[in-house]
C-alpha positions in Angstrom: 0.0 0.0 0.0 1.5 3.1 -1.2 1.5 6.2 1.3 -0.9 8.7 -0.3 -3.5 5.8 0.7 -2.8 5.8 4.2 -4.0 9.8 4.2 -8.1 7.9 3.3 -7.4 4.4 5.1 -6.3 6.2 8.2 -9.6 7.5 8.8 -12.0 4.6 8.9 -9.2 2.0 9.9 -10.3 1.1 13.1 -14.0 1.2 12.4 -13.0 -1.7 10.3 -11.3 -3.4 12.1 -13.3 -2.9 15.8 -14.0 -6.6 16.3 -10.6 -7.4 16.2 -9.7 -8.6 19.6 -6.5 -6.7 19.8 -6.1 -7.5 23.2 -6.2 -11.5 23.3 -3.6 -10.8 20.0 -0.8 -9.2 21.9 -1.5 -11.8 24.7 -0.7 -14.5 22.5 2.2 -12.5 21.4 3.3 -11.6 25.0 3.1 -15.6 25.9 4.8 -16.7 22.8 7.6 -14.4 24.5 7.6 -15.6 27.4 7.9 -19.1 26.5 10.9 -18.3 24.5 12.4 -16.8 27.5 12.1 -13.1 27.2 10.4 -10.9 30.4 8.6 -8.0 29.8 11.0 -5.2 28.4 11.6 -3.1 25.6 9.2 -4.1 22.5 9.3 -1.9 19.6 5.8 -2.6 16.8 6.6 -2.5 13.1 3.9 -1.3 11.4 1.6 -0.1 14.6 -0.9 1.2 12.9 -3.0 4.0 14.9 -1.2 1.8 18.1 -3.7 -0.9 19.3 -1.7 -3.3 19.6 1.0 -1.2 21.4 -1.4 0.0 24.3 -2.2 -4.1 25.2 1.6 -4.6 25.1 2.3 -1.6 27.2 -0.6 -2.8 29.2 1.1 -6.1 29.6 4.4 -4.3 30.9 6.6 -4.0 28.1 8.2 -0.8 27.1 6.7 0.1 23.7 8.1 2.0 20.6 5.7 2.1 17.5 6.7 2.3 14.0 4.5 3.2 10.9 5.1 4.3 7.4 2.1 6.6 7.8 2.2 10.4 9.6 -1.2 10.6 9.8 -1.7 6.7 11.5 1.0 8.3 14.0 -1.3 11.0 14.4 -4.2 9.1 15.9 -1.8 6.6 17.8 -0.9 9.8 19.7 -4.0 10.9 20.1 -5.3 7.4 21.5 -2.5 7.0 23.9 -2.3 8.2 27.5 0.9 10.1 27.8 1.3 7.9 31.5 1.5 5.0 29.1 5.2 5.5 28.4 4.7 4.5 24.3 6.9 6.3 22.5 5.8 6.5 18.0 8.1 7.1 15.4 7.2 7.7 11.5 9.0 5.5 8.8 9.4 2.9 6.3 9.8 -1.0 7.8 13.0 -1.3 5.9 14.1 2.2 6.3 13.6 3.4 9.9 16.0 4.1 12.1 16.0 4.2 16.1 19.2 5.1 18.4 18.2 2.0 20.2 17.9 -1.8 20.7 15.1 -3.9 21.5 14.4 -7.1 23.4 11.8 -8.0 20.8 10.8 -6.9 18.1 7.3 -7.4 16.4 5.0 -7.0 13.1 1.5 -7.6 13.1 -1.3 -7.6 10.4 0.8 -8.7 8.1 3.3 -6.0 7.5 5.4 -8.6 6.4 3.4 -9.3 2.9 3.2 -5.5 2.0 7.2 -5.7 1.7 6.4 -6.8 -2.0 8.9 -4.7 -4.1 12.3 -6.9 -4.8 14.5 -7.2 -2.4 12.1 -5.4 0.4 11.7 -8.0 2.9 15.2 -8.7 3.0 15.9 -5.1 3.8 13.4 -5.3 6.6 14.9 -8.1 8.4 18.0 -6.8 8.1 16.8 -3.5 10.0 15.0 -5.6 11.8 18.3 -7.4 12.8 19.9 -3.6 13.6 17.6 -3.0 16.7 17.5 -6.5 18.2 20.0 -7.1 20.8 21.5 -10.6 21.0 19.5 -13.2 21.4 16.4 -11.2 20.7 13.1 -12.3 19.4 11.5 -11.5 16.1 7.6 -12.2 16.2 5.7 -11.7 12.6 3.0 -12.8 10.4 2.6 -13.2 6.8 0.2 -14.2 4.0 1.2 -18.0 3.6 1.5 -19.2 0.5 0.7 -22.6 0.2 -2.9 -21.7 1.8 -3.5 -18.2 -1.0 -3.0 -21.2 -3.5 -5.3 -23.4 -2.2 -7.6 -21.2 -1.6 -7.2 -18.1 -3.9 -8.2 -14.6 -3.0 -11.9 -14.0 -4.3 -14.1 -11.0 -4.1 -14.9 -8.8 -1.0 -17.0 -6.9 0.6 -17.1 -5.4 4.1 -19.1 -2.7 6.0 -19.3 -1.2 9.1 -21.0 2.0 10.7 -20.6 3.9 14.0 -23.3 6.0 14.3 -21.5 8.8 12.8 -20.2 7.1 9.1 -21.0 4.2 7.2 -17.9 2.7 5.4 -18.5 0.8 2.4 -15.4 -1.3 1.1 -15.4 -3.8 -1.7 -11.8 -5.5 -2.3 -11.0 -6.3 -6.0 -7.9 -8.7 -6.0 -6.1 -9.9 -9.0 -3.9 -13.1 -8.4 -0.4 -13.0 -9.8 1.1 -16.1 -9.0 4.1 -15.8 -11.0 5.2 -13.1 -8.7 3.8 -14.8 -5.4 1.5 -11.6 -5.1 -1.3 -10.1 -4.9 -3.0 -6.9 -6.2 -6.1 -5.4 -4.1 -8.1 -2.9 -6.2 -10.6 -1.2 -3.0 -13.8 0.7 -3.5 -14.6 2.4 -0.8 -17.5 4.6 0.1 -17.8 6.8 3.0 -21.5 8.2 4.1 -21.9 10.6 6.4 -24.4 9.8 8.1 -25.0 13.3 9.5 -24.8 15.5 6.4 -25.6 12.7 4.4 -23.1 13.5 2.2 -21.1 10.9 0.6 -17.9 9.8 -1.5 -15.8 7.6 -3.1 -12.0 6.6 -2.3 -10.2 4.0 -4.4 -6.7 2.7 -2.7 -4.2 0.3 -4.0 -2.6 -2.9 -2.0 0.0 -5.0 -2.7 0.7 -7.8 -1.0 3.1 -10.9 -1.0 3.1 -14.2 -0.2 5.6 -16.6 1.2 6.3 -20.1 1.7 8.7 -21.2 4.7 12.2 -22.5 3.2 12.2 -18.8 1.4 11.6 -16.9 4.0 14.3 -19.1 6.9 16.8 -18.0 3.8 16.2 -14.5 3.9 16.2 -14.6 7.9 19.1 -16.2 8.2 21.1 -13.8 5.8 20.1 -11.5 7.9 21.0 -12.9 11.4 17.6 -14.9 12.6 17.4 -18.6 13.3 13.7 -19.8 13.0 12.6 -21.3 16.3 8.9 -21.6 15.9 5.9 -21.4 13.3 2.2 -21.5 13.7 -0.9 -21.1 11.7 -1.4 -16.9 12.5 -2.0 -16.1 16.2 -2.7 -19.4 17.2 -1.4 -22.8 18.6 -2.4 -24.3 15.9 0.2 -26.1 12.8 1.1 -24.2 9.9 -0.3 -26.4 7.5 -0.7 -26.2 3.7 -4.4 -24.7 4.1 -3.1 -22.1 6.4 -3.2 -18.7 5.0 -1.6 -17.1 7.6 1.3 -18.1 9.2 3.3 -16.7 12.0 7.1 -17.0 12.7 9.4 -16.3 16.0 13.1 -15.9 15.1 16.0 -15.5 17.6 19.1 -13.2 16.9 22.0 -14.8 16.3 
């Protein structure tokens, strides 16, 4: 997604996505941590978004930097998070950013992973990635999953959701290219007002990859991870072949 479609998506994101539990997700996170070892410290979020995620990990006593390509998702993190909170948000690319600092963990949700889709872009994110993890430090992400888009290729979609004050319309339009291990999302959305009852029309452009395991340990380990667990998404569940989304914890080495 490029960044002029963050200015539109910004403002109905998290009407969108409202019944996402975003609190049981950086739970699962926080144990998959603590399994591996790690107690609650500093946690920097790749791709925060407008910082959901980052409030339940702050919540769950980590010390919490956001990161996102978008100004004006910083924006609303900041306006959504209680200065007590201790979160600290930052404004940049995933393979670009740069922080005077190293991280016990770091981790990327909602697959910021898959919108690395230009040639060589994932590779540049773990390797920054790599640049703010201490030794020994964990890498938590998720991913489209590419065994389960081809089994079960993306199809035609529509979503809506209202709040009292707008209804958001949003009808995704993906086109398949397998050669490329991609996928192109043409959206439609429309925005009423339910006030004014005024209304209009946004189209935004996604691109998203997909990967499959052995490529993806390859282009971790180049950049300094060992692979020391998968799952099917944010669950306990195996990453099988009809999985569309996977999740992967890496260790700095």
């Amino acid at each position: 997604m490029s960044a002029p479609s963050f200015v539109h998506y910004a403002r109905y994101y998290d009407l969108l996505n409202r019944g996402k539990d975003y609190a049981a997700e950086a739970g699962f996170v926080d144990g998959r941590l603590r399994r591996s070892g790690l107690a609650p410290g500093t946690l920097l979020d790749i791709g925060c978004g407008t910082g959901a995620h980052a409030r339940e990990f702050a919540a769950l006593g980590w010390k919490v930097t956001g990161v996102d390509l978008s100004a004006d998702m910083i924006a609303l993190a900041q306006s959504k998070t209680a200065t007590a909170s201790g979160i600290g948000y930052a404004t940049g690319a995933a393979a670009e950013f740069q922080l005077e600092c190293r991280f016990a963990a770091v981790v990327s949700l909602f697959h910021v992973v898959s919108y690395q889709a230009a040639d060589g872009e994932v590779g540049r994110m773990f390797a920054n990635v790599r640049r703010h993890l201490g030794a020994g430090g964990l890498f938590v992400f998720d991913f489209w999953h590419g065994p389960g888009v081809l089994a079960d290729p993306p199809a035609e979609r529509v979503r809506r959701a209202e709040d009292g004050r707008i209804r958001v319309t949003r009808i995704a339009k993906p086109v398949h290219r397998a050669d490329e291990c991609r996928v192109d999302v043409n959206y439609e959305v429309g925005i009423e007002d339910l006030v004014t009852g005024t209304a209009e029309r946004i189209e935004e452009f996604h691109r998203l990859r997909y990967f499959f395991l052995p490529e993806l340990a390859a282009l971790l380990a180049q950049a300094g991870f060992v692979i020391e667990g998968t799952q099917a998404g944010l669950s306990d569940e195996v990453l099988t072949a009809q999985a569309w989304y996977g999740l992967v914890v890496a260790r700095a080495v």
